[in-house]
Structures are given as C-alpha cells and as structure tokens.
N, C-alpha and C positions, 0 to 999 in steps of 0.2 A: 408555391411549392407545397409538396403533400406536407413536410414536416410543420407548415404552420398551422396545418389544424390537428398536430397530435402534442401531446399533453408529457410534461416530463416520467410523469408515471408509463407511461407506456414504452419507457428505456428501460424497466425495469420487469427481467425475466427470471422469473420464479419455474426451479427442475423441478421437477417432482420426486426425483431421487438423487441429486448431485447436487452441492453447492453454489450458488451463486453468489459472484464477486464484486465488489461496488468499491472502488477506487475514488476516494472524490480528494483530488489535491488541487493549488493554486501559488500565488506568491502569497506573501507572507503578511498577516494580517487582511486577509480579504474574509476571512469567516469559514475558513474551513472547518474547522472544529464544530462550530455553532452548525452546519449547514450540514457533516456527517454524524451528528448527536441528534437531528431534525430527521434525516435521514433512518435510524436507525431504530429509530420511537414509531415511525410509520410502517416500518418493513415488522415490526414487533406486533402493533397493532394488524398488520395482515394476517396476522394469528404464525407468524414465520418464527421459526428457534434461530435467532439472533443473534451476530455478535460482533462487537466493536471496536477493532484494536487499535491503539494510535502507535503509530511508529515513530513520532517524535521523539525526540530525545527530550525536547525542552515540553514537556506533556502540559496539556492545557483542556484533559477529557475529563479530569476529575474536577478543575474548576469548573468548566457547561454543564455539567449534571451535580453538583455540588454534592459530591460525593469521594469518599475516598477509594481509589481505584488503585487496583494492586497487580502485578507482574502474571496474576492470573485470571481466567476470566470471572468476574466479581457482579453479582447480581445486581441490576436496574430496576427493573419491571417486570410484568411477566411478559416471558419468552425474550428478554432482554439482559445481555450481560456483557461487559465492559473490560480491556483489560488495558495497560499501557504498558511498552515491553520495557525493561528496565536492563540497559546493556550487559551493567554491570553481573548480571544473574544471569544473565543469557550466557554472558562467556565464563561463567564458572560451568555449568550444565552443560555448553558444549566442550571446555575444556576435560572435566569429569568425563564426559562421554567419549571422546577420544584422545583419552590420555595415551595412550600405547602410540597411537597414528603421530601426536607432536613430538612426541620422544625421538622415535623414525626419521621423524621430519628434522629435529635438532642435531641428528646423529649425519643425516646426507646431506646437507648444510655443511656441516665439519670439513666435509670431503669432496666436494663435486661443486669448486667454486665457477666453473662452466660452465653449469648450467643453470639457466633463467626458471627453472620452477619455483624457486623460495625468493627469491626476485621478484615476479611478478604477480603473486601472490596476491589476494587482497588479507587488508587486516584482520585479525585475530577476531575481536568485539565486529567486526563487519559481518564476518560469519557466521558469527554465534547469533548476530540478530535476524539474519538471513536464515540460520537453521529450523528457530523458533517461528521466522514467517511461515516455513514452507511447513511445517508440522500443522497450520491450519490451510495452507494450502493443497494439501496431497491427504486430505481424511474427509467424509463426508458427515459429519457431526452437527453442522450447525445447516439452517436451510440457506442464510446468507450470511455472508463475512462482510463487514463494510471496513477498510481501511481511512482511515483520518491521518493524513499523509504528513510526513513531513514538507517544507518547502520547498518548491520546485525542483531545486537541483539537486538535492539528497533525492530528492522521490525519483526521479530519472536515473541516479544509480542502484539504487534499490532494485530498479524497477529490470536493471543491465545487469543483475546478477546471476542469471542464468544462464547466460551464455559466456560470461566470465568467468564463475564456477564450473562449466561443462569444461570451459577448454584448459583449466587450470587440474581439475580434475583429471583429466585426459591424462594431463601432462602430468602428472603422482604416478599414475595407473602405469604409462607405458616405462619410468624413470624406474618405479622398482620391478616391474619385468626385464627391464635391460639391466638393474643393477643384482639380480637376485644372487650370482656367484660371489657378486663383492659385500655382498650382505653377510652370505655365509661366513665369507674370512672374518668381515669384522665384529661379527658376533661371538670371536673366540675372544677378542680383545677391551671389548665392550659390553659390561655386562646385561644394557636394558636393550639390546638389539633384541634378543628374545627369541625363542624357539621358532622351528619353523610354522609351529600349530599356529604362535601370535602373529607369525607375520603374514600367513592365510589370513587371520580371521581380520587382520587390517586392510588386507588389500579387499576383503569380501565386503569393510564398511563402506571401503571408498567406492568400491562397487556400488553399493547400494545408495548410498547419498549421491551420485553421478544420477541413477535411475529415479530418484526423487528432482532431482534438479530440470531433469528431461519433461518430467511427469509437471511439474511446475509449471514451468515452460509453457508448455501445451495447454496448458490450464489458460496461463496469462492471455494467449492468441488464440484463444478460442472466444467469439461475439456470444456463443451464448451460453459461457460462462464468467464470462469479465467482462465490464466495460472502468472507461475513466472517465467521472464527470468533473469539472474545471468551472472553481471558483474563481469570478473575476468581479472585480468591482470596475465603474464607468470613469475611468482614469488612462489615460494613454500609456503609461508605464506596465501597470498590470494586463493590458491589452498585445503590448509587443512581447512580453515577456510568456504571455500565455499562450500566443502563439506559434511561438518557439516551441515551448513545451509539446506542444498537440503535434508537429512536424517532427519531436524527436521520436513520440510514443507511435506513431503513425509510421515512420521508419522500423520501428521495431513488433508491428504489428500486431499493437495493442489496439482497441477501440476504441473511440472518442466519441461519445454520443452526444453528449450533454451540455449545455454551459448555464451558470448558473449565475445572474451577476445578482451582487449583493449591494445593501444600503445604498438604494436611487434617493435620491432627496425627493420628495413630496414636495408638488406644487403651496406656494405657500408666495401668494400676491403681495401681502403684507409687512412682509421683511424682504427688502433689498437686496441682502445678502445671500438668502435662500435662494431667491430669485435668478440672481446674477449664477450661483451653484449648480440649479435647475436646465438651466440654458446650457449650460459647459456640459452639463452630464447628457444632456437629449441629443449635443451634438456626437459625442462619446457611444452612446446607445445606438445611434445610427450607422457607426464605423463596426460596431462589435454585429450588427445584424447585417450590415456588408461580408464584416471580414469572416464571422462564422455563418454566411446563409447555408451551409449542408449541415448544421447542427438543431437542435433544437435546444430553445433557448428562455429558460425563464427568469423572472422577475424578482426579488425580492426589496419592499421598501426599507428604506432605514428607519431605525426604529429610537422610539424617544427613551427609551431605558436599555441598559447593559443585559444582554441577552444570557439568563444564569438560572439554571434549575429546571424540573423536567415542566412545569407547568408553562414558563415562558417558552422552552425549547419546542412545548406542541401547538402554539403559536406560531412559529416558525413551520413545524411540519404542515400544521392546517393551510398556510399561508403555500407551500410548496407544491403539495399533496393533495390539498384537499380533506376534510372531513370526515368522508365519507368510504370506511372503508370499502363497499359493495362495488366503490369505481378503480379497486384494484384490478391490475394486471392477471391474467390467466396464468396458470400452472401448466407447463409446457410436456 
C-alpha cells in the first residue's frame, strides 16, 4: 500500500499562514509526553514558531525537558516554547472574565428549576481549561501547536467540547431570550441582575464564545489543520484501547494519521528473557500493522536510559524524524 513507503514526517503539514495542529495522545504511560517533546524539538528545528501545551492535569512536560514550565508559554529553544495549563488559573481567568455571565447564571438557577441548562452544563474548571485551549486554538500566533494529551479518556472529552459547549451554549443563548421579561422583573429585586447594557453585553460574550467554539470546531475537522497521532506501545491492552480511541475521534471527524509504537525490545539472543519479550512483541507488531494497515506507522526502540532533557529528547526526534532538516515536509 502507498502508505508503506511514506515517512511519518510527511503527516506533517506546514500553512504558510494558519496554524497547524498536532495532537499526539494514547494510554497512559506509553510515552506520550517523551514522543510530543520529540515531536516538538523537530517542528522547532523546521525553523517553525512552535508551541507545546500539555493538557495534563498530572503534567509531566517539565520533567522531559527538565525545565520548569509555567501556565504560560515559557521558552525551550529557539522557535520553541512550552506551556502546561494549570486548571486552577485557568478558572480564576475564566471565572474573572465572566463574572457578570455566572452571576446571571447563579441568579436563573434560583428560578427555573425546569430547566436542564445549568444541569447539564459541563464543569466550571472544564471550561476554563477548554477556554484557554481554544485562545490557541482560534489565533494564528504560533506556526504549530502540538498538544501533549491527557490519557485517553480525558483526551476524547476534551476533544467533545465543542459540540458540548455549542449546544450548551445554544441553550444560555435562547434560555435568556425567552427569559428576558422575567429578567427585567427580577432585576428590581436582585441587585447583580444588572442593567439592561450588562445584560447585552453578556449575551454579546456568550455570543462570541459560541462563534469561537464553532471556529474551533472546524479547526479540529479540518485534515489540514489538525491531525491525531496515537502512541502505542506492542502490548494487547494499549492496542484494544487505542483502537477504541481512533473509532471514537473518527466518529467525530477528527483525523488519525499516525501511529507511533514506542519501546519495541531490541533483538538481544543472549538473555532469555529479552528474547522470550521480543517474540510476544513481534507477534503484537504484526496485529498493530493488521489492525492499523490505513495508518502509517513508525517504530521507536526501547531505550536503555530514562528518556529526560532536550539533548536525549533529539534522540528521540532524530530516531522519529530524522536528522536532517532539508527532509521536511513543504509549506502548503
């Protein structure tokens, strides 16, 4: 098939005026982190403005780069810079940013126990980390964004927030157009209802964060500004579970290019045990090049030291990558 003689680098599309998005998640402990840190050293070295966020909660981007990384984006290398979102900050900033809106929101809560908006809401800190994604997702500032994903199943809700948000939003939107007369009465009673100017300029945010959430969206399902590459290691667990994942992102019309399986054991005659390891994993590697033949699919060995700091990490890249920058991808 054509994909066996194309190269992982060639998943990788460079706009020449818009952002491009690199998703690399998997289960937990397969090397994502080490593998979008590799990832990101290489797209930097393409001479690209760079930038690396982990959406982890449990962060583990400032230990691969042995640096301390902060809620903003914090310099690497050159054209390289790193950030990890830190919830807790996110939902002050979003809270701060729409304090008038939750007030609103606390006050039609009070009163409108029949209806399912503030019910079905997602959480407070889910938003605020969601807000802060989309503020790099909906600007053209970096040439690529790489995400260092949470595991699996955090990363597939993350990844469902837009259509979550649109229709939650929907449901804000039309809840204070149908409630706008019962607004007015209860603004004589209640002091932070707020003038009618505030309560325009609320419905104008949610307005607009609705039109980001859209803008997102399109972003996410668009092939040639996003793809998802999927770390797996040669293990039957991480194989079923990875598959799941690429069927849910694929229902949702993301794109799945890539697969990346991490730490194969090297041939090694001499120990037994290696040996005996080697054999289980070849037959593992033959399932993952069944089960994903429409992907393309690279190799990484296991390696005999803890993979830490950017000098091991371009080890990793050179090993992924290649070397040589000149065998980058074209600028589209």
């Amino acid at each position: 098939m054509e994909n066996r003689y194309m190269a992982i680098t060639d998943l990788v599309k460079f706009n020449k005026s818009k952002t491009t998005f690199i998703f690399i998640g998997g289960k937990g402990g397969v090397g994502k982190t080490t593998i979008s840190a590799a990832t990101a050293l290489w797209c930097a070295r393409m001479d690209k403005k760079t930038l690396i966020i982990s959406t982890d909660p449990a962060h583990s981007l400032g230990d691969s780069f042995d640096r301390l990384i902060k809620h903003v984006p914090t310099p690497i290398t050159t054209n390289l810079s790193a950030m990890e979102i830190d919830p807790d900050i996110a939902m002050e900033e979003y809270k701060e940013k729409f304090a008038m809106q939750q007030q609103y929101n606390d006050a039609l809560g009070m009163f409108s126990d029949q209806l399912d908006v503030m019910s079905s809401s997602p959480g407070i800190d889910e938003i605020a980390a969601f807000d802060k994604f989309m503020q790099y997702m909906t600007n053209d500032e970096y040439d690529v964004v790489i995400f260092d994903t949470a595991p699996t199943g955090h990363t597939l809700r993350l990844l469902s927030f837009p259509e979550m948000m649109d229709s939650w939003m929907g449901k804000m939107i039309k809840t204070k157009q149908a409630l706008g007369s019962a607004a007015q009465k209860l603004k004589n009673i209640i002091p932070f209802m707020g003038s009618d100017d505030e309560q325009l300029q609320n419905t104008a945010e949610l307005e607009q964060m609705k039109s980001q959430i859209i803008e997102a969206r399109n972003i996410l399902t668009n092939p040639d500004r996003t793809s998802f590459k999927t770390v797996l290691i040669p293990e039957e667990m991480s194989i079923i579970e990875s598959t799941r994942a690429m069927d849910a992102l694929n229902k949702s019309n993301i794109t799945t290019d890539g697969i990346i399986v991490n730490k194969i054991q090297p041939d090694n005659n001499h120990c037994d045990f290696c040996k005996a390891r080697r054999e289980i994993q070849n037959k593992r590697l033959e399932t993952i090049r069944d089960v994903f033949s429409e992907q393309i699919i690279a190799e990484i060995p296991l390696q005999a030291h803890e993979v830490r700091g950017i000098d091991q990490l371009y080890e990793i890249c050179d090993i992924l990558y290649g070397s040589d920058p000149s065998n980058g991808p074209i600028a589209l």
